[in-house]
C-alpha positions as semicolon CSV with decimal commas, in nm:
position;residue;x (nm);y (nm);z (nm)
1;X;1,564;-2,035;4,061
2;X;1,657;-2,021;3,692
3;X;1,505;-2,298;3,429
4;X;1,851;-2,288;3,229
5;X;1,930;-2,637;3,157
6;X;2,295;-2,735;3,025
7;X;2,163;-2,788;2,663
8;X;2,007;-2,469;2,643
9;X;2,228;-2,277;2,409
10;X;2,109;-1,909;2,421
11;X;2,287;-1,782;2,074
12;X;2,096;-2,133;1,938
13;X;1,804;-1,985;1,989
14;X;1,797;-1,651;1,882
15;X;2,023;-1,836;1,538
16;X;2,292;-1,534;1,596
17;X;2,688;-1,630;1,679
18;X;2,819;-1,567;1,992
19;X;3,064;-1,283;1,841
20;X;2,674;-1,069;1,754
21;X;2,686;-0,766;1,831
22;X;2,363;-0,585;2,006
23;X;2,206;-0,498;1,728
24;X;2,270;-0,802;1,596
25;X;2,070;-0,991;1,881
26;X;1,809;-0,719;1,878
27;X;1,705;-0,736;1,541
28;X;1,721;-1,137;1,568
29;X;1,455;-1,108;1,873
30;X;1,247;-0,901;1,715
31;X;1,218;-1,123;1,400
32;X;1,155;-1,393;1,596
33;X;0,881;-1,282;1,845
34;X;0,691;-1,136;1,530
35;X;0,676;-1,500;1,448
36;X;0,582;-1,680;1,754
37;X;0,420;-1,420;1,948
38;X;0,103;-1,560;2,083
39;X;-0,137;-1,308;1,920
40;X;0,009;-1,442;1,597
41;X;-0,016;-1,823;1,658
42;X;-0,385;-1,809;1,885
43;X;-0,377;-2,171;2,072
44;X;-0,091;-2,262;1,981
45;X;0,102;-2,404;2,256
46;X;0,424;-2,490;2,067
47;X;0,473;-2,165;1,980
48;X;0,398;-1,962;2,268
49;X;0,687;-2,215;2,454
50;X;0,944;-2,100;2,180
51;X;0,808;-1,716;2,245
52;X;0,946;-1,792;2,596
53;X;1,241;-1,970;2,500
54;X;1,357;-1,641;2,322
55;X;1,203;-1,379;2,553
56;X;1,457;-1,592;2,811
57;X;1,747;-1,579;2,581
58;X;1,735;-1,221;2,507
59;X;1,671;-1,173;2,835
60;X;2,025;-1,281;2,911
61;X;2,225;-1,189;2,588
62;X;2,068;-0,807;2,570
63;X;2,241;-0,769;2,926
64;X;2,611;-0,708;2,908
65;X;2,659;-0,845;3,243
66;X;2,441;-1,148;3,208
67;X;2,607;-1,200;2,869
68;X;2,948;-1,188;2,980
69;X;2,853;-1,441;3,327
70;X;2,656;-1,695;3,046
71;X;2,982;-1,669;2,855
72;X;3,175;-1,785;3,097
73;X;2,958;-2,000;3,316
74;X;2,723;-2,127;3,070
75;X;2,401;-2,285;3,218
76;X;2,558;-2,184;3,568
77;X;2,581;-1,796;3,511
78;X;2,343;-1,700;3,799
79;X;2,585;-1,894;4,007
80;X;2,873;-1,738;3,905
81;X;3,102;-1,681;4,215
82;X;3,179;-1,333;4,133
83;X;2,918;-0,999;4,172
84;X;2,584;-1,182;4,352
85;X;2,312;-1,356;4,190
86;X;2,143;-1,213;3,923
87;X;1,751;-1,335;3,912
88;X;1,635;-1,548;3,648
89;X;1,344;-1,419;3,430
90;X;1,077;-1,625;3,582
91;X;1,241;-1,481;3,898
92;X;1,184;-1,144;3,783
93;X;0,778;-1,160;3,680
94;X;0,711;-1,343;4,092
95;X;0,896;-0,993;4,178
96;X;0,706;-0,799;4,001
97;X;0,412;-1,008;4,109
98;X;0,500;-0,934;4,477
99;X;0,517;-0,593;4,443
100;X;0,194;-0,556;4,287
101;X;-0,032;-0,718;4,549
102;X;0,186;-0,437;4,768
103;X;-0,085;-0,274;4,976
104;X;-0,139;0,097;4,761
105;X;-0,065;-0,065;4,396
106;X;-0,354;-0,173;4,147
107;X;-0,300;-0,522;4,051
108;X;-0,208;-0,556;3,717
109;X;-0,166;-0,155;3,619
110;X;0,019;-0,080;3,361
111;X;-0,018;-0,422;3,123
112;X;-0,258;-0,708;3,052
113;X;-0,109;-1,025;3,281
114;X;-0,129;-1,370;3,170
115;X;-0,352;-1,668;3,314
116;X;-0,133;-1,757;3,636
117;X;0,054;-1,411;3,689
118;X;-0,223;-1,178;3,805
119;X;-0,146;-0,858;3,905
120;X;0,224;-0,854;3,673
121;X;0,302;-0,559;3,549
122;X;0,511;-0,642;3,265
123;X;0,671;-0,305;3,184
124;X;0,827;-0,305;3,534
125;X;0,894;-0,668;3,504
126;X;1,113;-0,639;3,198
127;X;1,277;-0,254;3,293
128;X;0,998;-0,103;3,010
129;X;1,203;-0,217;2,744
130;X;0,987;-0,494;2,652
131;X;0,698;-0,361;2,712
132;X;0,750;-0,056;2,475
133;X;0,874;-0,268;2,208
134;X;0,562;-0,524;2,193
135;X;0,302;-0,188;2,265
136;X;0,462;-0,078;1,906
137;X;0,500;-0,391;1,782
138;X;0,113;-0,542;1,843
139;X;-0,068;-0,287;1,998
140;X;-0,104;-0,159;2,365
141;X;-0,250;-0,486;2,471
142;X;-0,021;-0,689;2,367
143;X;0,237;-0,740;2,644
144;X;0,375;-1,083;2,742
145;X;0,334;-1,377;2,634
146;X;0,010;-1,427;2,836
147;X;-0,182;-1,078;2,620
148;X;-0,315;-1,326;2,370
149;X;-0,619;-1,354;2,627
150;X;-0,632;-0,966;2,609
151;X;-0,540;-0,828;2,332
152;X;-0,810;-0,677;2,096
153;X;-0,802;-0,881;1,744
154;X;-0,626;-0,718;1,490
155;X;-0,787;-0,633;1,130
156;X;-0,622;-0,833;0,876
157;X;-0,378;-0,696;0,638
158;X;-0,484;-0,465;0,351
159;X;-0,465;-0,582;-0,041
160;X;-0,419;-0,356;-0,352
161;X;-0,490;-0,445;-0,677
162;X;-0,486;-0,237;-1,022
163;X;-0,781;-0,248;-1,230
164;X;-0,829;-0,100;-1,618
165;X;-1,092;0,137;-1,651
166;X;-1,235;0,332;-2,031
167;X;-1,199;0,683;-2,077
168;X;-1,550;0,657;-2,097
169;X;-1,615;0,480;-1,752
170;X;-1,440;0,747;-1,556
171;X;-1,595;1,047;-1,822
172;X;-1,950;0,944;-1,661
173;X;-1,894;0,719;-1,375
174;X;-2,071;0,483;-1,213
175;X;-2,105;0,141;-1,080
176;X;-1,887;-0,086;-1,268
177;X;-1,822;-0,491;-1,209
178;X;-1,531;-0,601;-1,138
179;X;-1,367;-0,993;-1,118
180;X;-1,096;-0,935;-0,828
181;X;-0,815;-1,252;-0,683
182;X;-0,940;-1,200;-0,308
183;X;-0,775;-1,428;-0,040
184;X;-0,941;-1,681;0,155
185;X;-0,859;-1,773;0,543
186;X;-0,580;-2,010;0,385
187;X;-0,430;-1,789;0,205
188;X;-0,558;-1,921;-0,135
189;X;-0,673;-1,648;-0,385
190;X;-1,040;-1,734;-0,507
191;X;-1,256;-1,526;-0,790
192;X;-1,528;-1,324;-0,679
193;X;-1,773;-1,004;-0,835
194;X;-1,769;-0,735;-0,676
195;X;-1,949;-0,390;-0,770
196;X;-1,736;-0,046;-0,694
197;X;-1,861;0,282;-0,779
198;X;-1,672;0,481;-1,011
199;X;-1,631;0,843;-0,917
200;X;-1,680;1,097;-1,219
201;X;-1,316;1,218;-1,305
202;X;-1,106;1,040;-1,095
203;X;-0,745;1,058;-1,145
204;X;-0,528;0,765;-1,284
205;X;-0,326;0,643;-1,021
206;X;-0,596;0,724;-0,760
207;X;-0,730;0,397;-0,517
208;X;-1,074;0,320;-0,433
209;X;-1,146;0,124;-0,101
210;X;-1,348;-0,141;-0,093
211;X;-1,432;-0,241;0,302
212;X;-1,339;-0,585;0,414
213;X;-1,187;-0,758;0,113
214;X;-0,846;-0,777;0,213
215;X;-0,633;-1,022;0,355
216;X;-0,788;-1,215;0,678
217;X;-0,693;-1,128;1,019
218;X;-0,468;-1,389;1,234
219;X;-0,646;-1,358;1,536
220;X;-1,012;-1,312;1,472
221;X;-1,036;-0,972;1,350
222;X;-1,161;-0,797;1,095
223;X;-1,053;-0,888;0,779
224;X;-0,857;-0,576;0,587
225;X;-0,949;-0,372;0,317
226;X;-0,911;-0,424;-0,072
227;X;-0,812;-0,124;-0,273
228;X;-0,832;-0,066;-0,624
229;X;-0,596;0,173;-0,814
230;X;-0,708;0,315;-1,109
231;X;-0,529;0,214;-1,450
232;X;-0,644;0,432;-1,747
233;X;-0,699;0,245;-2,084
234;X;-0,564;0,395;-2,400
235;X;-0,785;0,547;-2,579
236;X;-0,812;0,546;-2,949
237;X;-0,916;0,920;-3,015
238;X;-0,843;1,129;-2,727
239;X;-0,585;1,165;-2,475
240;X;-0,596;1,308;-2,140
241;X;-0,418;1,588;-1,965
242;X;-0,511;1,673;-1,611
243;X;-0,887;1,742;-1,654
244;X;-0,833;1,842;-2,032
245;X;-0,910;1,594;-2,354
246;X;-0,721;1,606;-2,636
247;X;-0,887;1,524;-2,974
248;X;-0,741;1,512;-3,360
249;X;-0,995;1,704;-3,614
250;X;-0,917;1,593;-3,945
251;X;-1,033;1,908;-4,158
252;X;-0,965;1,918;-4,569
253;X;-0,758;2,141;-4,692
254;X;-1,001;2,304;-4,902
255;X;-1,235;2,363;-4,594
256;X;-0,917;2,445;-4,367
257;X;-0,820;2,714;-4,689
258;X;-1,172;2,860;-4,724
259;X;-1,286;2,793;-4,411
260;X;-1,587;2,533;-4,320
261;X;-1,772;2,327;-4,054
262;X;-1,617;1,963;-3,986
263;X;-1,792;1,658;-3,751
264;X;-1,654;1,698;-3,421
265;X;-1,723;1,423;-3,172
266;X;-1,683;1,467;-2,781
267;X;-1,710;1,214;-2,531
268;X;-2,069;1,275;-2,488
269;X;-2,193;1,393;-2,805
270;X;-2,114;1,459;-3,172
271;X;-2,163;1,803;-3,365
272;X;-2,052;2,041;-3,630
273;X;-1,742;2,244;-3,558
274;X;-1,690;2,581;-3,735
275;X;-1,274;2,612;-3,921
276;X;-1,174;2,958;-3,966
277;X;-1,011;3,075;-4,339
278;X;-0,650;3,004;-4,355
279;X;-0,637;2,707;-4,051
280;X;-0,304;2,604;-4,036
281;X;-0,185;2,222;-3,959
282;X;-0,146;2,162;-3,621
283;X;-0,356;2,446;-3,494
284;X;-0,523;2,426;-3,153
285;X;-0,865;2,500;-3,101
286;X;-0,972;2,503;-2,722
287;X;-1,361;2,435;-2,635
288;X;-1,455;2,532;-2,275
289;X;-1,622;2,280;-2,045
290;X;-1,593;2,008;-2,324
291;X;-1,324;1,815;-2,122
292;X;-1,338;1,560;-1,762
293;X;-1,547;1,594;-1,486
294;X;-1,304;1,745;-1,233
295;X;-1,301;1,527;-0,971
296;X;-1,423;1,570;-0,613
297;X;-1,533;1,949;-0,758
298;X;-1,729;2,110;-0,979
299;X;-1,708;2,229;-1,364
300;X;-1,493;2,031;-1,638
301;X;-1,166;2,058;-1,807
302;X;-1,146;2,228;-2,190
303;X;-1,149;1,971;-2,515
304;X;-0,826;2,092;-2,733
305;X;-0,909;2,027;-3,087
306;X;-0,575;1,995;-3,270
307;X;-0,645;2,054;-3,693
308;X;-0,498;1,727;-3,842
309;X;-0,502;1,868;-4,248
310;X;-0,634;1,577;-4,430
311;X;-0,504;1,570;-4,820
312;X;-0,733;1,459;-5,083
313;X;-0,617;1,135;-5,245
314;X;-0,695;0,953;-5,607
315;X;-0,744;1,320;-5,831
316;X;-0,944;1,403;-6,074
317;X;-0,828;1,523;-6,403
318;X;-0,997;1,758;-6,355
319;X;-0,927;1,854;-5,953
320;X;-0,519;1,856;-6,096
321;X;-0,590;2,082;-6,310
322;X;-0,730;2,307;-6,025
323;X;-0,441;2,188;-5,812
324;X;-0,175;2,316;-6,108
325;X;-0,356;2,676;-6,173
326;X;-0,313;2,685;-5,778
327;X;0,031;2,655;-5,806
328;X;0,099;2,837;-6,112
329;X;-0,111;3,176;-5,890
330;X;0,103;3,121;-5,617
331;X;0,443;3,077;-5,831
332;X;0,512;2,781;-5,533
333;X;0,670;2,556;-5,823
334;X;0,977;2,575;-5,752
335;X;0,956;2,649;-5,400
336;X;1,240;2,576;-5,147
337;X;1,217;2,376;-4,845
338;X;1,121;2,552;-4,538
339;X;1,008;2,876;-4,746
């Protein structure tokens, strides 16, 4: 016999009006059993009861028929004088009860059954609907409201956080320290050390896992995983471009006229850099196997050496007067703009 009392309000439960459509009542359930399902709230008795009160609701209000008879009978709809008796949901799992312990049929194929109900299958009990949704919604153990006994624990949630690294750090890699918010069982973000290995090369924007530092699990699992996603500082001489470096050269424009060696410093060393005659401002050099480790491979990226002239300031006398009988050999005195 049904457990529908007269101040059970089915559309109460599942908070949806009694004009919601399907979808409408769907999407409520499904909220709601994410909440209270029992592999969600371990021991907790209050909740599993409300897990039944909506399985029982949606029971009724996901069934036109049993909708429209509860619309019109209320608390009496399996009584309802017209089209037979339809079976309550408690009615439904001794059913499907009985026709497991049928002689032939493995008890309890198909799901994991609840203390009391051994031998339910629960996809049968509920027409598979139910049953599909919870596999996909908690895992394949996770059927009824009695699966909390069964279910394998679930590994906690998984945390990212991004973390500033040198141009430096990821140019050699290596272990690096780092001071990370990790949650605690309640939920509370505490400070702790923890030591990653940087890879050589690795990309901005990349993650690096770090096992177990995530969020704890809700039923005794593992906890999840914390990963770390790679934020490039700005550097203040060189820029990066793939696996390339980028690099200023300031050169003098006597040296970048006549042509000259200038101090050019890499990320892992510093050393003289020959300047051809006649090097023009804003000329690109490229040095082979100068730049970033390529990550996860072999070889590095190229070091671009862009010529930055560099003007001499506070003259001479003297060094104007050189300046002047420049000008006056190249007739550029009255030279236009953009000649």
């Amino acid at each position: 016999m049904a457990t529908t009392t007269s101040n059970k309000d089915y559309y109460k439960t599942l908070g949806v009006t009694r004009s919601a459509t399907e979808k409408d009542i769907k999407s409520a359930y499904r909220k709601l059993a994410r909440q209270y399902h029992p592999d969600v709230n371990p021991g907790d008795t209050k909740a599993e009861d409300k897990f039944k009160e909506i399985g029982e609701a949606y029971e009724v209000l996901s069934d036109p028929e049993k909708r429209r008879r509860y619309d019109q009978f209320g608390s009496s709809w399996q009584r309802g004088p017209v089209g037979g008796v339809h079976p309550s949901w408690q009615e439904v799992f001794r059913q499907a009860q009985r026709r497991s312990a049928t002689p032939g049929r493995r008890p309890g194929a198909g799901s994991g059954a609840g203390p009391g109900t051994p031998g339910v299958d629960f996809e049968t009990a509920m027409g598979g609907d139910f049953g599909e949704f919870f596999e996909g919604l908690f895992g394949r153990n996770a059927r009824g409201v009695g699966a909390s006994t069964t279910s394998r624990p679930r590994a906690g949630e998984n945390l990212e956080q991004e973390v500033g690294v040198t141009l430096e750090e990821v140019f050699s890699g290596g272990a690096r320290e780092f001071v990370i918010d990790v949650p605690d069982a309640s939920g509370r973000a505490s400070r702790e050390r923890i030591e990653v290995k940087i890879p050589p090369g690795i990309q901005e924007g990349k993650r690096l896992r770090v096992s177990g530092k995530g969020h704890p699990s809700v039923n005794g699992g593992p906890r999840g995983d914390l990963y770390l996603k790679i934020k490039l500082r700005p550097h203040a001489s060189f820029e990066r471009r793939g696996d390339d470096l980028v690099v200023e050269v300031a050169v003098p424009v006597w040296i970048a006229a006549l042509g000259g060696d200038v101090e050019l410093r890499t990320l892992s060393s510093t050393g003289a850099f020959a300047i051809p005659p006649e090097t023009q401002n804003g000329k690109t050099f490229r040095l082979r196997g100068q730049g970033m480790p390529v990550h996860g491979g072999s070889g590095r990226g190229d070091l671009l050496a862009r010529v930055k002239l560099l003007l001499p300031e506070q003259l001479t006398e003297k060094e104007k007067e050189l300046f002047e009988a420049l000008r006056a050999l190249r007739g550029t005195a009255s030279a236009t703009a953009g000649a």
